[in-house]
C-alpha positions, -999 to +999 in steps of 0.1 A: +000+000+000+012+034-004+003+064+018+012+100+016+024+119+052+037+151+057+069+156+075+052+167+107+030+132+107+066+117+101+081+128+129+054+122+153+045+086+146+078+075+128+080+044+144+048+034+130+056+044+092+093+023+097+069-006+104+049-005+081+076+003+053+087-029+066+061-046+065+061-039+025+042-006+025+059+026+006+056+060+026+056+090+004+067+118+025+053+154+013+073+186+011+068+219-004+077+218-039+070+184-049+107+176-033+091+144-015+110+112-001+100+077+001+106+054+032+108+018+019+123-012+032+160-023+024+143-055+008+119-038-018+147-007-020+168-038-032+146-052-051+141-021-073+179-017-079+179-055-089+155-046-113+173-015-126+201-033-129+186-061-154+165-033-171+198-014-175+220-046-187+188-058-209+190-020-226+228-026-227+221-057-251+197-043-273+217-015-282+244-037-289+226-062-308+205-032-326+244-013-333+253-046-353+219-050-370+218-013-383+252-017-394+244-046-419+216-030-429+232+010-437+260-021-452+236-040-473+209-016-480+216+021-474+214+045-445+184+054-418+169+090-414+178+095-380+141+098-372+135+066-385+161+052-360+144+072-329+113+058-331+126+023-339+141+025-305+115+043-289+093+010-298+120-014-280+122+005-250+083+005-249+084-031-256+111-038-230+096-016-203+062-036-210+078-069-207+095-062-175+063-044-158+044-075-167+068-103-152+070-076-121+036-083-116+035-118-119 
């Protein structure tokens, strides 16, 4: 579950908030300016950075396998608009970002 406190509701009931970040909630904590902070637990925190880092070394792979297909392609049949090539990769990242949200959730 996630809730929204303010600073002040922080600091007067913190213990509750640590326990229930603990307990797998997330805690957005509200500030003037939309400069808010989240208390998680070190598990989901870890979790997420897990996930960053296969999203970050599946991206990593794409681009490397996409480098070597556009290069035998501009090789064997001419060269991209470079607009062509943005939305090409727009479309992967979509398709990457989908794919991952969906086994998240399984």
């Amino acid at each position: 579950m996630i809730t929204a406190i303010s600073t002040t509701d922080l600091k007067a009931n913190f213990k509750h908030y640590l326990d229930r970040s603990l307990k797998g909630d997330a805690i957005i904590i509200t500030r003037p300016k939309q400069k808010n902070a989240v208390l998680i637990s070190e598990e989901y925190y870890n979790e997420l950075l897990a996930i960053k880092g296969e999203l970050d070394g599946q991206m990593r792979q794409m681009l490397l396998q996409e480098l070597a297909k556009g290069r035998q392609s501009g090789e064997e049949e001419g060269v991209l608009s470079s607009e062509d090539v943005r939305a090409h990769f727009r479309k992967r990242i979509d398709e990457s970002q989908d794919r991952l949200h969906t086994e998240s959730a399984s």
